[in-house]
N, C-alpha and C positions, 0 to 999 in steps of 0.2 A: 611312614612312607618317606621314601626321598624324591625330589623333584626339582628343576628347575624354571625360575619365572620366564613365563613367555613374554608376559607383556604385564604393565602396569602402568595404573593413571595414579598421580597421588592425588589431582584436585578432586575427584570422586571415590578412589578408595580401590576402584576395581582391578582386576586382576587376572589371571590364568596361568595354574601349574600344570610344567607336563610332568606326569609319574615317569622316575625314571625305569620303570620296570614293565609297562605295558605301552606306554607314551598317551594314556590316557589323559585328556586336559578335564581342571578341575576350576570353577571360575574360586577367585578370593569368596570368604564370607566377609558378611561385614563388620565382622571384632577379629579379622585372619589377625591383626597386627599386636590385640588387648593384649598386654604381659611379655610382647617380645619385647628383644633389644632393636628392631628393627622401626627406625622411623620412617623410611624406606624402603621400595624396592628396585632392583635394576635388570633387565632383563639378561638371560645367562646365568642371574645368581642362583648356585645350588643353595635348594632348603632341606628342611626335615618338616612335613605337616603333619593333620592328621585329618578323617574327615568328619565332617556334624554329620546329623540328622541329617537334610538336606542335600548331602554326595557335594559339597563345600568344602575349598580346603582354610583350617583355621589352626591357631597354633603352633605358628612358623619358628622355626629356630636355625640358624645354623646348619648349612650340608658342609661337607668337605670331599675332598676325591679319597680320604683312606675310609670313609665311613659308607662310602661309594659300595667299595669292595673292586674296584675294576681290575682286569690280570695285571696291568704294570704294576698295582701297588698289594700284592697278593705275597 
């Protein structure tokens, strides 16, 4: 799934993705970050997550607008 952070705190970890494909918000898990290159997050950044058990988004990487797929870059 692709999405962008809406919001994030780094001194507790928490979070909220909105999918870019329903606008569904997904709050962080709390290992969203284990294994990324992300020590950070800023709101607007596009990601790529996925979801746990829990409807959590964990497993962030990287979005971009070509991976987007939007009509300008089609």
């Amino acid at each position: 799934m692709q999405g962008v952070i809406k919001s994030y705190d780094p001194g507790t970890g928490d979070g909220i993705v909105i999918n870019q494909t329903d606008f569904a918000e997904f709050d962080l898990a709390d290992n969203a970050l284990e294994g990324s290159i992300f020590r950070m997050l800023r709101p607007g950044q596009r990601v790529v997550f996925s979801l746990n058990e829990a409807q959590q988004a964990t497993g962030l990487s990287f979005g971009s607008e070509g991976d987007m797929a939007t009509p300008e870059n089609l």
